[in-house]
Structures are given as C-alpha cells and as structure tokens.
PAFI-342812 format. One line per 5 residues: number of its first residue (from 1); their letters; for each residue x, y, z of N, C-alpha, C. Coordinates in steps of 0.1 Angstrom, whole numbers, plus 5000, padded with zeros to 4 digits. Example, Ala and Ser with C-alpha at 12.3 -4.5 7.8 and 13.67 -1.06 7.14 Angstrom:
2
1) as) 5132/4943/5078/5123/4955/5078/5132/4967/5078  5128/4978/5071/5137/4989/5071/5129/5000/5079
//
This chain:
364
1) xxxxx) 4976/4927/4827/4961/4925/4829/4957/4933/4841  4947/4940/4838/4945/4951/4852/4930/4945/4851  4924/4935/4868/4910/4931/4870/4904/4942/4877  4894/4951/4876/4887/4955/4881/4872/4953/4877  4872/4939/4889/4861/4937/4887/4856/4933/4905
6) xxxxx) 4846/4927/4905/4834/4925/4922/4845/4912/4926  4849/4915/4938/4857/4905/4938/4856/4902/4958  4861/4896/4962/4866/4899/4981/4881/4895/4981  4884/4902/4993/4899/4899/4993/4905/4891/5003  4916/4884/4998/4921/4881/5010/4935/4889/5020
11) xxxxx) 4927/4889/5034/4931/4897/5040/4949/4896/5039  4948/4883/5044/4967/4879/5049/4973/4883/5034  4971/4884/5022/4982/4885/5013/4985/4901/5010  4976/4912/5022/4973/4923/5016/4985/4930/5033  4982/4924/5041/4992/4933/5056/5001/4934/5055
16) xxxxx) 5012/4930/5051/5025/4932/5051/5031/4940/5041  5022/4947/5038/5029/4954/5022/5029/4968/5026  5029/4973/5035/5024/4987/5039/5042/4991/5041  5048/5004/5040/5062/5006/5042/5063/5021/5037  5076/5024/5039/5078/5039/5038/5089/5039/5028
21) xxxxx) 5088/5051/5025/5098/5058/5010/5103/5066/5016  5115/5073/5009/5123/5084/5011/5125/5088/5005  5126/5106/4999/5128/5116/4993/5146/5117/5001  5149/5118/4986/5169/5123/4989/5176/5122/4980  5188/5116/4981/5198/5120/4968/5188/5112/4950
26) xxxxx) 5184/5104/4948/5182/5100/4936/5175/5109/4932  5164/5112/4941/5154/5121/4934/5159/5134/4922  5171/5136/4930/5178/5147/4918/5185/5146/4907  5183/5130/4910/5193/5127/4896/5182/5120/4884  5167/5127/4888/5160/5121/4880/5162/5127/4864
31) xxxxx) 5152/5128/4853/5153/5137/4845/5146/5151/4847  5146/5159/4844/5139/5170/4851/5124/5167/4845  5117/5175/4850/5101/5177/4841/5095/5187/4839  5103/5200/4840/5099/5213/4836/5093/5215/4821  5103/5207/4814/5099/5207/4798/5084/5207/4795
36) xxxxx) 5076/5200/4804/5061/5197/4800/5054/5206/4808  5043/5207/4801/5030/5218/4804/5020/5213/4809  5015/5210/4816/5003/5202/4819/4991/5212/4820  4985/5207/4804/4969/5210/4804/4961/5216/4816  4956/5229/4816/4943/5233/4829/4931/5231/4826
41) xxxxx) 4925/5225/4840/4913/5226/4839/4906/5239/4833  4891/5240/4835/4880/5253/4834/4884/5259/4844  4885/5259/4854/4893/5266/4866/4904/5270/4866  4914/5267/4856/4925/5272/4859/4934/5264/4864  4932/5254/4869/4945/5239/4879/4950/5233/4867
46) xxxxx) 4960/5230/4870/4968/5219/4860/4961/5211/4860  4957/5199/4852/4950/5188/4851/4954/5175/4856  4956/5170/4865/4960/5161/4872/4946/5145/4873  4938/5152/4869/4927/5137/4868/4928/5127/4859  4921/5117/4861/4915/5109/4847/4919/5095/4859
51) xxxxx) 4916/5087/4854/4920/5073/4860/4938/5068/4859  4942/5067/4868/4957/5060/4872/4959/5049/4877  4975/5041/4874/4976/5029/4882/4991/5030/4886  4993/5028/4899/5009/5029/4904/5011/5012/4906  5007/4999/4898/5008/4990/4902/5026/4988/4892
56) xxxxx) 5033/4979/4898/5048/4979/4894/5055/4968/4901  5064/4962/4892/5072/4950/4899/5083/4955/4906  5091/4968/4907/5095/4973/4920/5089/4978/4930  5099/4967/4938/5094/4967/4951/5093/4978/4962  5087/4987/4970/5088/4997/4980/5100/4993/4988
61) xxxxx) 5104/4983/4995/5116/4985/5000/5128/4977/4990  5139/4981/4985/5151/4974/4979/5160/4966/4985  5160/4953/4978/5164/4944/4978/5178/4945/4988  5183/4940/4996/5192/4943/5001/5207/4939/4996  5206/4930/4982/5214/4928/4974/5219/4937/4967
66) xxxxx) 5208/4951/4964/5212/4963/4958/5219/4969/4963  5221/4969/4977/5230/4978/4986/5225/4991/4985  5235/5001/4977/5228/5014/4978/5225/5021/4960  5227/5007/4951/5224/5015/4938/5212/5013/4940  5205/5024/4933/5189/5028/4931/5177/5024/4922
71) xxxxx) 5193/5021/4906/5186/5022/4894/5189/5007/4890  5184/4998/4879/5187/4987/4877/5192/4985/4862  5199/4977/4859/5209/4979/4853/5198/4973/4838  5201/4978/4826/5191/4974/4814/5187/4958/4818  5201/4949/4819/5201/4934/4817/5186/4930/4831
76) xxxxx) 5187/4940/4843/5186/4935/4852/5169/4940/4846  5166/4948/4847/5151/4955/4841/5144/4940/4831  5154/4935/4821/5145/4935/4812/5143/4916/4817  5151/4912/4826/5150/4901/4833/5138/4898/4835  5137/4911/4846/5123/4911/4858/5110/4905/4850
81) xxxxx) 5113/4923/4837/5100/4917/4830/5097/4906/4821  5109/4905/4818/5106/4888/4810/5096/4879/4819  5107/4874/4828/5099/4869/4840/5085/4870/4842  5079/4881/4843/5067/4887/4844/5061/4882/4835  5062/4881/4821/5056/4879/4815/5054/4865/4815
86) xxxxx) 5064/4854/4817/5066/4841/4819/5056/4838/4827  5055/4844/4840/5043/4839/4851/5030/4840/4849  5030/4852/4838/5012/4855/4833/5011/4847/4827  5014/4841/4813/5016/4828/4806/5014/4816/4816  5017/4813/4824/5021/4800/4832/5005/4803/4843
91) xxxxx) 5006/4813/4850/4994/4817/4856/4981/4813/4849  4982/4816/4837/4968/4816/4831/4967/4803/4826  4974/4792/4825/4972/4781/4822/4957/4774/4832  4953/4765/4819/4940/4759/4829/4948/4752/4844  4939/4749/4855/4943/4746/4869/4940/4729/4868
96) xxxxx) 4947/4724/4870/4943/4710/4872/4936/4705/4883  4922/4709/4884/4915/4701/4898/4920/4691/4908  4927/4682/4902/4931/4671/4912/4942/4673/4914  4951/4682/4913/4969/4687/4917/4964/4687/4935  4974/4686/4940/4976/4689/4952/4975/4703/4958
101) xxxxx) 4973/4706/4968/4972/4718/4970/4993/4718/4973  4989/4730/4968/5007/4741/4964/5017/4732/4957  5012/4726/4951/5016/4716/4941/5026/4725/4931  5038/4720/4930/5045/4728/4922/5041/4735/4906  5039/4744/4900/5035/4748/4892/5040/4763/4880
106) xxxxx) 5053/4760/4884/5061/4769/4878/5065/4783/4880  5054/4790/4894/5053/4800/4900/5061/4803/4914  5071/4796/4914/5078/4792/4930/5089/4801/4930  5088/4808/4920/5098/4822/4923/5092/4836/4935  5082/4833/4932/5075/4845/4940/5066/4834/4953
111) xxxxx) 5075/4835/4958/5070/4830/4977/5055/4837/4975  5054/4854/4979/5040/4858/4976/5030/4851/4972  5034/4850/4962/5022/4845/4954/5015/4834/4955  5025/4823/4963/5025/4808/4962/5011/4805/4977  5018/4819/4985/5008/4821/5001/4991/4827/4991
116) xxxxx) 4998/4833/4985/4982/4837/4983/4973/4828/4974  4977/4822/4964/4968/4810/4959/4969/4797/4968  4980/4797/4975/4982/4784/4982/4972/4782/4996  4971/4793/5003/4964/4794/5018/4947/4795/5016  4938/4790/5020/4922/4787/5023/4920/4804/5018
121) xxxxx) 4913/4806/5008/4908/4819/5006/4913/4827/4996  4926/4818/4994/4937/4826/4987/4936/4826/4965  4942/4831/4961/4941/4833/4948/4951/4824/4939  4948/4819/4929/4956/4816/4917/4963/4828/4911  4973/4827/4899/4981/4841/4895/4972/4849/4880
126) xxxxx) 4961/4842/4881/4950/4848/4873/4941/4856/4877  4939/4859/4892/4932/4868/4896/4940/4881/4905  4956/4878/4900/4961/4888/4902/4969/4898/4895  4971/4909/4899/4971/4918/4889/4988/4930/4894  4993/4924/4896/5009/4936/4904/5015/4946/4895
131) xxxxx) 5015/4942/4882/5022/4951/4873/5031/4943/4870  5036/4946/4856/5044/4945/4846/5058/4949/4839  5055/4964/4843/5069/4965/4847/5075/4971/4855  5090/4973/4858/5100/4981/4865/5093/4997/4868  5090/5003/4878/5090/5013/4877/5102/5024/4874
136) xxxxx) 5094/5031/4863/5110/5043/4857/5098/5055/4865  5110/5065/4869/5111/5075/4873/5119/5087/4864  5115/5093/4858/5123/5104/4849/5127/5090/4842  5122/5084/4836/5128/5070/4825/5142/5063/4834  5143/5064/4849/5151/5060/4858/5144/5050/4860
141) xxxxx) 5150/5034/4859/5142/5021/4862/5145/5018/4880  5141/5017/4886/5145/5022/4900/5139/5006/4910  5148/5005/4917/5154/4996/4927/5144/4996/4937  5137/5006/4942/5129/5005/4951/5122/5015/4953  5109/5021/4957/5102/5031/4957/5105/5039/4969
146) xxxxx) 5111/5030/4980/5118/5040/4987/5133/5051/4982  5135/5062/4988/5145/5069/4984/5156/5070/4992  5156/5069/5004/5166/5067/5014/5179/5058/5005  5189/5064/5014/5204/5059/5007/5201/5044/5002  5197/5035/5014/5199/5022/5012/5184/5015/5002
151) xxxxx) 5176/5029/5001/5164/5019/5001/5151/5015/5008  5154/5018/5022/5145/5012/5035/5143/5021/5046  5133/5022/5052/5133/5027/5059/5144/5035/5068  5148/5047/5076/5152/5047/5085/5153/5042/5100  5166/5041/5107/5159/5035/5122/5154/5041/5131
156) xxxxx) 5144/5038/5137/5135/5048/5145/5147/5048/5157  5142/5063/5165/5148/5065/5172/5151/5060/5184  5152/5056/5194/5158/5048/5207/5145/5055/5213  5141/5046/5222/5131/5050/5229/5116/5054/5225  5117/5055/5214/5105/5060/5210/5095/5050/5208
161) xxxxx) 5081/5052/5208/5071/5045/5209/5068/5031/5197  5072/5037/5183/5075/5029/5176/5082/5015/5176  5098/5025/5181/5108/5019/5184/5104/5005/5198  5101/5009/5206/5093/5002/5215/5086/4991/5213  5078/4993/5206/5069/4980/5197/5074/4970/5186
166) xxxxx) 5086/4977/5184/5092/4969/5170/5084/4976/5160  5073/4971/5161/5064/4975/5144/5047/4977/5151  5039/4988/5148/5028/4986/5155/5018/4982/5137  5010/4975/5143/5008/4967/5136/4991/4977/5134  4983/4971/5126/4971/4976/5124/4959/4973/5133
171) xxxxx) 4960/4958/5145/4952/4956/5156/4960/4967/5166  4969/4974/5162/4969/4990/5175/4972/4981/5185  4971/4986/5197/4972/4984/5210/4969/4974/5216  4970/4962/5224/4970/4953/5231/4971/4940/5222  4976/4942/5209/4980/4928/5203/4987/4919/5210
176) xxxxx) 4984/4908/5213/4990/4895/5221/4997/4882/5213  5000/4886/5200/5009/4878/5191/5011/4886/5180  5014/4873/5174/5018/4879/5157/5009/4882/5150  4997/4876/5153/4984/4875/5148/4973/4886/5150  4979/4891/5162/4965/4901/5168/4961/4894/5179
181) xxxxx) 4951/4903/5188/4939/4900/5192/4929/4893/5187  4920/4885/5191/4909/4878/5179/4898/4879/5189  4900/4893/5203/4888/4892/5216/4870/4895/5205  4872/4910/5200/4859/4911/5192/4865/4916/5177  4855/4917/5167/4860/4925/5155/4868/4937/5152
186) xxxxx) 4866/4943/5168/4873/4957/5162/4888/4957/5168  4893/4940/5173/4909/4941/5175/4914/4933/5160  4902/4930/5150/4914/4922/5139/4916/4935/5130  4926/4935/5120/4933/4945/5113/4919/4952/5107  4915/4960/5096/4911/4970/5091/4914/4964/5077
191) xxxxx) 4918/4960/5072/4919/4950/5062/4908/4941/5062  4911/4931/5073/4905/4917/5082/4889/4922/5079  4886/4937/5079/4871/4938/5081/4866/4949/5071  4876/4950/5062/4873/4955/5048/4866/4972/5055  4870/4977/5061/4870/4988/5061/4881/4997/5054
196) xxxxx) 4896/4993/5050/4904/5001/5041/4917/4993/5044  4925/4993/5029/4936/4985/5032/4947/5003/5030  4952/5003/5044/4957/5016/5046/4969/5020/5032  4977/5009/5030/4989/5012/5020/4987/5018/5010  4972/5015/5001/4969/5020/4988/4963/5033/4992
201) xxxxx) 4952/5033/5001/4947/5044/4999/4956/5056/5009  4964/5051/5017/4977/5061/5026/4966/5073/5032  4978/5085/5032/4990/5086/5028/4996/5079/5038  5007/5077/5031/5013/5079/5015/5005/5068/5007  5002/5073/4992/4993/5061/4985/5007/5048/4982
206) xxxxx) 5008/5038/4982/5014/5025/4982/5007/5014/4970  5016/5009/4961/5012/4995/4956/5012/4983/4964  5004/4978/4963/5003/4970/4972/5007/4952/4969  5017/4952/4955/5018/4943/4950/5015/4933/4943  4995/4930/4947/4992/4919/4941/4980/4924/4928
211) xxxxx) 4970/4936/4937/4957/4937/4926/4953/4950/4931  4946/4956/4922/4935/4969/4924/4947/4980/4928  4957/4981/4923/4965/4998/4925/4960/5005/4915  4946/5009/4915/4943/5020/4903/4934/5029/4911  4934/5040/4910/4929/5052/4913/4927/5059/4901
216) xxxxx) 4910/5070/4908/4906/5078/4894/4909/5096/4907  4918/5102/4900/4919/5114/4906/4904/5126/4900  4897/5134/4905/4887/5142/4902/4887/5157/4908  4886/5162/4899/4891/5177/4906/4878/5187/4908  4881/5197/4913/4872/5210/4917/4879/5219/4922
221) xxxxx) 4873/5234/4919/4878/5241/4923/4882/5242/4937  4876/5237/4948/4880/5236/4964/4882/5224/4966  4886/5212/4959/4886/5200/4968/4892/5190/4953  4902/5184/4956/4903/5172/4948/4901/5156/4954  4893/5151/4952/4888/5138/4954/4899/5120/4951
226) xxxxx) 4906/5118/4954/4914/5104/4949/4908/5094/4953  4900/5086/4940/4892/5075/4944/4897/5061/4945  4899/5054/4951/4906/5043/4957/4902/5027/4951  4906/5025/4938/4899/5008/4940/4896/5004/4949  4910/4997/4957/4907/4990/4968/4899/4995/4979
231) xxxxx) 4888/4984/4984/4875/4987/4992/4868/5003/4987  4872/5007/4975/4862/5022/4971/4864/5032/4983  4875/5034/4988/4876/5044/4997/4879/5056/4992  4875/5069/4996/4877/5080/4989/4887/5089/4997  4899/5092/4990/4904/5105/4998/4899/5122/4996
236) xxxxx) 4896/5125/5004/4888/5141/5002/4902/5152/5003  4909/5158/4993/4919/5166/4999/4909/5186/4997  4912/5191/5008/4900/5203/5009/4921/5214/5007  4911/5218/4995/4922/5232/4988/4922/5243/5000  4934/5249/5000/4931/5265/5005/4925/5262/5020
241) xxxxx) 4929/5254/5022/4920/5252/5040/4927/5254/5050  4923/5258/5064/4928/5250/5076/4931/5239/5077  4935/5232/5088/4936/5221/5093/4933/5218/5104  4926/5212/5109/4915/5208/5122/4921/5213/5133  4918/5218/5139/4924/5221/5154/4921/5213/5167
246) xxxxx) 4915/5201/5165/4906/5194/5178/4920/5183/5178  4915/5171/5184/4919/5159/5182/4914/5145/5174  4902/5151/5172/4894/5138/5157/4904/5133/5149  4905/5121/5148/4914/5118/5138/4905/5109/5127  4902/5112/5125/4894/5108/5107/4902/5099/5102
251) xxxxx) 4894/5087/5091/4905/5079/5082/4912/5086/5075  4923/5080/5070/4932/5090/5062/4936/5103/5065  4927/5108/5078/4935/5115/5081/4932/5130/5081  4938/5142/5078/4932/5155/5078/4944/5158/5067  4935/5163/5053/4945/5164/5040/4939/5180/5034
256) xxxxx) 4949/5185/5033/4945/5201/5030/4961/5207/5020  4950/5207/5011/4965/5206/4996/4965/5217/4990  4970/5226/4985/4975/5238/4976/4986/5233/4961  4980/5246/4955/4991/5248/4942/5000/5250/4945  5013/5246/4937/5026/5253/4939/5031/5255/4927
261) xxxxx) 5025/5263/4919/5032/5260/4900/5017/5250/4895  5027/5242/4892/5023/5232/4885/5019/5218/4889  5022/5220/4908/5026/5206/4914/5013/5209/4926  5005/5199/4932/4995/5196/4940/5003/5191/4948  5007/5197/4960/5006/5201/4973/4997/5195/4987
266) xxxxx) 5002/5180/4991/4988/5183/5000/4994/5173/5015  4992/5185/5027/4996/5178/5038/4987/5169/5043  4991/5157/5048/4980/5154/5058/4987/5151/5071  4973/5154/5084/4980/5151/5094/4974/5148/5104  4967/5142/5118/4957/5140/5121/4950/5123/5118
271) xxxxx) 4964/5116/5118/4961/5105/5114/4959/5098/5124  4952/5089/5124/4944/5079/5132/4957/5066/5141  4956/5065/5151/4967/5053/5152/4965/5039/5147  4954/5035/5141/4951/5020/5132/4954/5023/5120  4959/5040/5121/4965/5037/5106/4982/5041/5104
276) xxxxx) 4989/5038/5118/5000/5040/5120/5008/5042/5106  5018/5049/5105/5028/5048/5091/5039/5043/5097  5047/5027/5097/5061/5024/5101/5064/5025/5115  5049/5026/5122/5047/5027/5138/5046/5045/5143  5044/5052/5135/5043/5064/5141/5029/5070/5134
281) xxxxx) 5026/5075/5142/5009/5086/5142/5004/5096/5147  5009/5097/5159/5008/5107/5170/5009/5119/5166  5025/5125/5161/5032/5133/5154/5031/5135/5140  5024/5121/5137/5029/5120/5115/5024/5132/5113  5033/5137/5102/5029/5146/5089/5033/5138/5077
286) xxxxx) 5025/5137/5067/5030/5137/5059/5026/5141/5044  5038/5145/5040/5035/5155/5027/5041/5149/5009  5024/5148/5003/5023/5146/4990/5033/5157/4979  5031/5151/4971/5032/5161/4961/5030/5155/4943  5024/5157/4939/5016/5152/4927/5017/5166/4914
291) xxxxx) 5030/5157/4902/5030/5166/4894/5028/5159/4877  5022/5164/4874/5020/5162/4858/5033/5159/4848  5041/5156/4841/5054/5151/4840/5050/5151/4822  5040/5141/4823/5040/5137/4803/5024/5135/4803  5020/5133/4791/5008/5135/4791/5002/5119/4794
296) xxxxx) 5012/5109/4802/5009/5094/4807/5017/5095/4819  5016/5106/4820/5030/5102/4835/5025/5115/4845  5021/5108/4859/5019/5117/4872/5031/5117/4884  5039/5125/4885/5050/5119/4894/5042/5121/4906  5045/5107/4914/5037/5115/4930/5053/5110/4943
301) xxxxx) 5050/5117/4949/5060/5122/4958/5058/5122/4971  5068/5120/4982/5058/5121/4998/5074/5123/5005  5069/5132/5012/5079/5131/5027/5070/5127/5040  5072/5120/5047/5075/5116/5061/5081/5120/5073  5071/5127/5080/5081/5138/5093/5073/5131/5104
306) xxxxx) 5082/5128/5116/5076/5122/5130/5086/5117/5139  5088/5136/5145/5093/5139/5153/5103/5131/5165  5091/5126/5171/5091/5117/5180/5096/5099/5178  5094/5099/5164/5101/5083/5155/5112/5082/5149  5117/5098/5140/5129/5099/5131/5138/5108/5137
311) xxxxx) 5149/5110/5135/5157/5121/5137/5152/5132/5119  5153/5125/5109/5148/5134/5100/5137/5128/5091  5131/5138/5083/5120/5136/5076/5127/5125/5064  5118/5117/5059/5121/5113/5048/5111/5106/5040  5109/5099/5027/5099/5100/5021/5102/5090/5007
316) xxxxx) 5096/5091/4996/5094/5083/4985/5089/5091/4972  5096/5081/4962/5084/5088/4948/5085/5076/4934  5076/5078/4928/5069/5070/4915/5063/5075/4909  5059/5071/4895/5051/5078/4887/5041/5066/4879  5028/5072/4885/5018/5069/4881/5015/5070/4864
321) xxxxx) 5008/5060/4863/5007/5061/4842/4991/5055/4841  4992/5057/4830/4973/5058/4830/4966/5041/4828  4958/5045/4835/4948/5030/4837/4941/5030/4827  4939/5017/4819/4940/5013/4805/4920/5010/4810  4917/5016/4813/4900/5012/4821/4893/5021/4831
326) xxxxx) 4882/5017/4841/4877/5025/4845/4881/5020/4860  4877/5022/4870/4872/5015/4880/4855/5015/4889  4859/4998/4890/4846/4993/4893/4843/4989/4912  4832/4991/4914/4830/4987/4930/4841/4972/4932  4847/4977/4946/4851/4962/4952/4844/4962/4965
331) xxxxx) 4837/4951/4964/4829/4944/4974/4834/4937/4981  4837/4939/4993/4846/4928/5002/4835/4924/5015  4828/4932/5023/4821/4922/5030/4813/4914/5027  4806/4918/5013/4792/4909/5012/4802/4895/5006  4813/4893/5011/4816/4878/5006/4824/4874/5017
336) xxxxx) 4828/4884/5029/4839/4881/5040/4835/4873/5049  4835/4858/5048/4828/4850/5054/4840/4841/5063  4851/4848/5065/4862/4844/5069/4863/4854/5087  4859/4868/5086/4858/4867/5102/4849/4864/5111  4838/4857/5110/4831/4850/5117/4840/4841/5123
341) xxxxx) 4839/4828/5110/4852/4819/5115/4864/4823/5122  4871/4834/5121/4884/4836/5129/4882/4836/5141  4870/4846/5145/4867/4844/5157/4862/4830/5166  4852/4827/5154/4846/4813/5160/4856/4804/5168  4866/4803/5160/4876/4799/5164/4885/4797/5169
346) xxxxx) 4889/4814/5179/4892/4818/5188/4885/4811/5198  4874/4812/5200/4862/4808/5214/4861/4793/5215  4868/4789/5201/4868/4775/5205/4879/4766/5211  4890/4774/5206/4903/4769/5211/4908/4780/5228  4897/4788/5230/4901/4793/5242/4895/4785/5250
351) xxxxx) 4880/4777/5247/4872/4768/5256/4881/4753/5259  4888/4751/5251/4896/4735/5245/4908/4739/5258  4914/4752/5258/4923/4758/5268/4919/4754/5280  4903/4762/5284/4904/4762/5299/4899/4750/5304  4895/4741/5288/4888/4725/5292/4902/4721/5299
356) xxxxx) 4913/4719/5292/4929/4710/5295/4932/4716/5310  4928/4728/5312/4936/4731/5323/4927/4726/5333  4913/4728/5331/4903/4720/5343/4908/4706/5344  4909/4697/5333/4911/4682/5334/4928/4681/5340  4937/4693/5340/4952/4691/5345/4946/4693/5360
361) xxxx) 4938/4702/5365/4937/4707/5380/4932/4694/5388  4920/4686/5380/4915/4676/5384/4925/4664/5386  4931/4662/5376/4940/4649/5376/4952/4651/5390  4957/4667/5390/4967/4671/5404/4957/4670/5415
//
C-alpha cells in the first residue's frame, strides 16, 4: 500500500534511518544491464523520469547475522515477505479503543514500528507504508543496501572530526545529549521542523523505512529535477555546469550531473553541515549515478569520498521500480504542534532546575 496523501510526521521514527552504502565487490556480480535500451527523450537523454519508489524491506545497513553474504537465500527472501504481508493483514485490523497503549497486537517483531504507533504522535501499521519486498538488484535479493564487504559502514578514520563525535547528529554543533539542544528551534533536528528529512531526499537518496519513499524524476534539456515526497523538497541537478566556487552551502548541496552513455551522472558537493553524511561534510563528495535497467527498473548508485573521514571512497546501490500513483503535497508544519511543546518544556524543567537548586542553597 503506497499512502500519498496530507499527512504530518512524526519526527523520532524518521532520525535514525539516515546511513551510508558502499559500491564494491557485489556490485559486479550483479546481472549486467547493457541488454536494455532506454527510451530518449525529445532531446535526445535517455529517459529516466516518470514517478518512482525505492521503499524495500532491506535494510541499508545488514544484519550482522549476515556477516559478509550479500544476497538472501530464496527460503530467507520469501520469509521476509510473507511476514510482510502478515503485518499488513494484522496492521489493518480495526484498533480496539480501550486496549492499552502498546498493548500487544501481533506486530512485536518490528521494535520500529511498535515506537512509532506506540509513542504520543506516533502511527498505527495502517499509516505506514515501508515496502513489501526484498530489494533485487540485477534480480540479486540483497542483504543490505550498503555494498561494503560487511555491509556497514566503514570506520572513520582516527582523529578525524567525525570520528571525534562518534556520530554528528542533525542538531550539528553544541548538542548537549542524545536528544539535542532544545535552547531555540534552529538547535532541534531539520526533521523536528519539517524543513527536510535529509535520508530520502540526500544525497545519497535513502529509504527511510516507514512511509513516502516515492519520488517523480522530470527532465530538461539543462537540468533534471528529483521531486521528493517527503516534506516536497525538490533536488535541482544543473547538466553541463560548474560547480560553485564560494563557500554557500545550499540544501542538498551543489549537484551538477552529466551523460555518460546511457547512465546520469551527478556530483554533489558543497553540502551543508546539518546535513552531515555519517558525520562528514566539510570534504563530502558524493557521486550518483542513475541508469535505466528495464522498462520498471532505475538502478541508482552512489559513491562516498571524504577525505578527511575515510581512507577510501565507498558507496551503495538499488533499484528503483515504478510508483503505482502520483505524488501528493506532505504537509508537515501546518499540523507540527509538537515543537512548541518540546520547547515549552524545556523552559519548564530548566525553571523546576534552577527552582531545586535555589531551595538546596537555601536549606545549606
């Protein structure tokens, strides 16, 4: 079931899903895809538009049970989606008003899911939408959308800025917990305030596991457009261009894409530090690549270079298949009635703070 409809989101079930892929050995053991021709536009481009969805029950990083196989075994594939289908069944059942909250209900396989209908704000498994099946790659059912040997990320390098932080998070710089800053609106995440949930719209574009992984790609002779469900953010990639020479760093970034054959091409670089990738931004490059495959299949592809965070580049890939619909506006602040209160909340338990410590000074 793919919802694209007016909806708001909840922030906490959308932050943790942001991660990195790797381009390397699997990739060449995909099937090839030279065999297909992909349709040109009136201009002459291969045709890469129309509406898409990378939403999929593999996961970006692999399971650590998989160790370093990639691909999943028939039995293990057709498990998942059984399953899947079990939860939509069970999901869609009517909700019993008077259950307890997180009341057992047959969906206790997926932790996820249980936070996101279970937590103030949060969703039942009827308003969400992750995907259905295993992502295949060259008809390869694949373990994890990362490509690296194991799966996962590589380790950043010793000293490096990333490395340093552990993880930099989307409140950037002077976060004071796990939570963030909560001083004004522009230290809670970028999610938190529905300005862009960085994973889906990237780079690198990301599923984000729960709802709205659909994108409508739109072309032109100098610019291809990738329009973003989530929060309706638009990526502008400018053909045949330069690349900024200042230090502006724009959302998403500075993306300037070329042909190569039959495959779209497009660096970006110039990325913003609230939109760190895996804690690195300063240095990120990182490079798409988007190819026509079948007349329902977009392979898209990304390396990851940052100098200063990896010893080497590395990267990811999946293949997009066509969205069975359009996409519709998502509306997130006109219903985000949640950061007022976060803050409110903050100033109230900071005042409750300096009340205890007045009444401790007094009592010494």
């Amino acid at each position: 079931m793919t919802i694209t409809a007016f909806r708001p989101s909840p922030a906490a079930a959308i932050l943790a899903l942001a991660a990195g892929l790797a381009l390397a050995p699997i990739a060449s053991r995909a099937e090839p895809a030279a065999a297909y021709k992909a349709p040109r536009t009136a201009f002459g481009q291969p045709d890469i538009g129309g509406y898409w969805s990378n939403a999929t029950l593999t996961p970006t990083v692999r399971e650590s049970k998989f160790g370093d196989r990639a691909v999943y075994t028939p039995e293990e594939v057709k498990a998942l989606e059984n399953e899947e289908q079990r939860e939509i069944a069970v999901g869609n059942k009517r909700t019993d008003p008077n259950a307890p909250i997180n009341a057992p209900n047959g969906l206790e396989s997926k932790p996820s899911f249980l936070a996101a209908g279970g937590d103030v704000g949060g969703y039942n498994r009827g308003w969400l939408d992750p995907g259905q099946r295993v992502m295949r790659v060259g008809g390869q059912p694949r373990t994890s959308l990362f490509t690296t040997k194991d799966g996962r990320p590589p380790a950043r390098k010793s000293g490096s800025a990333a490395a340093i932080a552990g993880y930099a998070t989307e409140a950037g710089e002077g976060a004071r917990g796990p939570l963030g800053s909560f001083d004004n609106p522009e230290n809670r995440p970028l999610s938190e305030r529905c300005i862009m949930f960085g994973g889906n719209v990237g780079p690198p574009m990301l599923p984000n596991g729960f709802y709205n992984n659909d994108y409508n790609i739109v072309q032109t002779k100098d610019a291809v457009a990738i329009q973003v469900e989530m929060v309706h953010d638009v990526r502008v990639v400018r053909l045949n261009a330069q690349h900024r020479t200042d230090n502006v760093r724009p959302w998403f970034g500075d993306s300037v894409g070329r042909w190569e054959g039959d495959t779209l091409v497009v660096e970006t670089n110039h990325i913003p530090q609230k939109q760190a990738f895996q804690g690195a931004w300063r240095d990120l490059t990182i490079t798409e690549r988007f190819t026509r495959t079948a007349k329902d299949r977009l392979r898209y592809s990304f390396t990851v270079s940052a100098p200063s965070t990896w010893d080497q580049p590395w990267g990811g890939e999946y293949e997009f298949s066509p969205l069975q619909g359009v996409i519709y506006e998502y509306a997130c602040n006109e219903g985000n009635y949640a950061l007022p209160g976060i803050l409110a909340g903050a100033r109230n338990a900071e005042r409750a703070a300096a009340s205890g410590k007045a009444a401790s000074g007094a009592n010494n």
